[in-house]
Residue, then its C-alpha position, 0 to 999 in steps of 0.5 A: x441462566x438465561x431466559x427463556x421465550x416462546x414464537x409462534x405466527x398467530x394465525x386464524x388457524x392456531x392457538x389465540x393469542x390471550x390462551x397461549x400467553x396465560x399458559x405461558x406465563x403460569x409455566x414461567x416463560x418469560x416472554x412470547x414473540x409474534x412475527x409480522x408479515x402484512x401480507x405475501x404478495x401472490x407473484x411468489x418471486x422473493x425466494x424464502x430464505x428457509x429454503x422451498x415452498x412459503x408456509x402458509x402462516x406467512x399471509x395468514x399470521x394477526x397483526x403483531x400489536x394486536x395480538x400482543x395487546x390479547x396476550x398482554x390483556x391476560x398476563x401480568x408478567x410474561x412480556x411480549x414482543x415482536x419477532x420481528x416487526x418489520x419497520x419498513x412496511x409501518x409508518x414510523x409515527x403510527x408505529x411509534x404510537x402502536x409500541x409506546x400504548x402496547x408498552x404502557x398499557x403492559x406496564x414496560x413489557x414489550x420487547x421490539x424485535x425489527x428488521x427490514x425484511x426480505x421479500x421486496x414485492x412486499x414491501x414494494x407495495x408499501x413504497x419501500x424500495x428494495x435497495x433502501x431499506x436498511x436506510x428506512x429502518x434506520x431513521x425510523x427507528x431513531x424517528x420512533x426513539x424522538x417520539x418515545x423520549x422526547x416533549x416535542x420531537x422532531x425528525x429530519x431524514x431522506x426518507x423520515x421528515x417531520x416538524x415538531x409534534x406532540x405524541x403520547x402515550x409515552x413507553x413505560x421504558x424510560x428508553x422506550x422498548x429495548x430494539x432487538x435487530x433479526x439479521x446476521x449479515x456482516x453489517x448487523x453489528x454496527x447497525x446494533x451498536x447504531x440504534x438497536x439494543x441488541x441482536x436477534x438472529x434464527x436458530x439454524x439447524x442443519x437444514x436451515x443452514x445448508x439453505x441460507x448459509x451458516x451464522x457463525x454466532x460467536x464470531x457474531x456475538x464478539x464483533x457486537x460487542x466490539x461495535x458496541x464498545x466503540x460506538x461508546x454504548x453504555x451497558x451491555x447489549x441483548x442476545x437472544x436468538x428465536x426457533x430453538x427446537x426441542x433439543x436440548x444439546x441445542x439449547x446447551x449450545x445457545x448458552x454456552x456461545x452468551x445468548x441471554x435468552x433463549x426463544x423456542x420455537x411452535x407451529x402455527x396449530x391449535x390448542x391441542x396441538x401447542x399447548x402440550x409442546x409448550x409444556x413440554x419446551x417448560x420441561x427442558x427449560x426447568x432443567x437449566x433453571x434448577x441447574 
């Protein structure tokens, strides 16, 4: 059976952080993943991909590190990641420096959810052109995997450059945490089988769907695993998908297509509105696990 997971945007409205995880991990949820975004720049001209207005969440959410490092600080178990961060508005050798402490001070618990983003006004303010950066994703993230493995590392790219440096902490993952690419365009796979560890789309509902295009998610999940044998990869990749609703015919279908972990989805809302729904997600959840 799968696993499964919770996403929420931590807001300064909602739920903290350190509350929803410690519940979450006494209801048996293995894992809770924040999303990232800096800032929203206030010209509004990159459309939402969800389709009408921007929620609000999206220029008020907490930093990602920091509010895992909160979650993590209460649990011991519950792992906690990033959904997704996006590397193209980070520096790769603070970012590397920001996931190996969070890893090593969890004990090996971080889960790396990235992706290159969709608004370019925003990552325009951070120097990313718009058309690059699926190339500065990349050699950020190989970058980072120099850092997290290696004594003396070393990086030379387009967009990534830098001599040999000394940097620790390192991960408690021997790899470093396992990176999980959110896209599902036709160029993820390779990507995934590149230097990612697995994929990370959205749940579409029907409304999503009819907004940004429907994902066919097992066609995505056999041409993964197709560019993944013949980039050589050893292993299996991750499949986990992110903003399941209550519904669980739709949970029945994420399992049923090979998702190893299934991550619902709460809105950014205080206490005593979360935390019955996350009771509630661990009701439906126990109906798979006692199967």
């Amino acid at each position: 059976m799968p696993d499964f997971g919770l996403l929420i945007f931590p807001t300064d409205y909602a739920v903290a952080p350190a509350v929803l995880a410690r519940h979450a991990e006494e209801l048996g949820f293995e894992s809770l993943f924040f999303p990232e975004h800096t800032h929203i720049p206030a010209s509004r001209k990159s459309p939402w991909p969800g389709g009408g207005d921007l929620p609000p969440e999206y220029w008020h959410s907490h930093d990602p590190f920091v509010g895992l490092t909160a979650a993590a600080s209460v649990t011991s178990e519950l792992k906690v990641g990033t959904g997704i961060a996006l590397v193209t508005e980070r520096d790769p050798i603070l970012m590397a420096k920001q996931a190996a402490t969070l890893d090593f001070l969890s004990g090996g618990r971080l889960l790396l959810g990235v992706g290159a983003g969709w608004n370019a006004e925003e990552m325009e303010n951070h120097g990313t052109s718009f058309t690059d950066r699926w190339k500065i994703l990349r050699e950020r993230i190989l970058a980072m995997r120099q850092i997290w493995t290696e004594e003396e590392a070393e990086f030379h790219g387009e967009f990534v450059d830098f001599d040999k440096l000394w940097a620790y902490p390192k991960p408690k993952q021997p790899s470093g945490p396992p990176v999980l690419l959110g896209a599902s365009s036709k160029y993820v796979f390779k990507r995934i089988a590149d230097y990612g560890d697995g994929w990370f789309p959205i749940y579409q509902d029907e409304a999503r769907a009819q907004a940004s295009g429907a994902v066919d998610y097992a066609e995505g999940i056999q041409r993964t695993r197709d560019a993944w044998n013949e980039a050589g990869r050893d292993g299996e990749p991750d499949f986990s998908i992110f903003g399941v609703g209550p519904d669980k015919v739709a949970v029945e279908r994420c399992i049923e297509l090979g998702f190893n972990r299934v991550i619902f989805g709460l809105p950014s809302a205080d206490a005593a509105t979360v935390l019955p729904m996350v009771e509630q997600y661990a009701a439906l959840a126990n109906e798979f696990n006692r199967g």
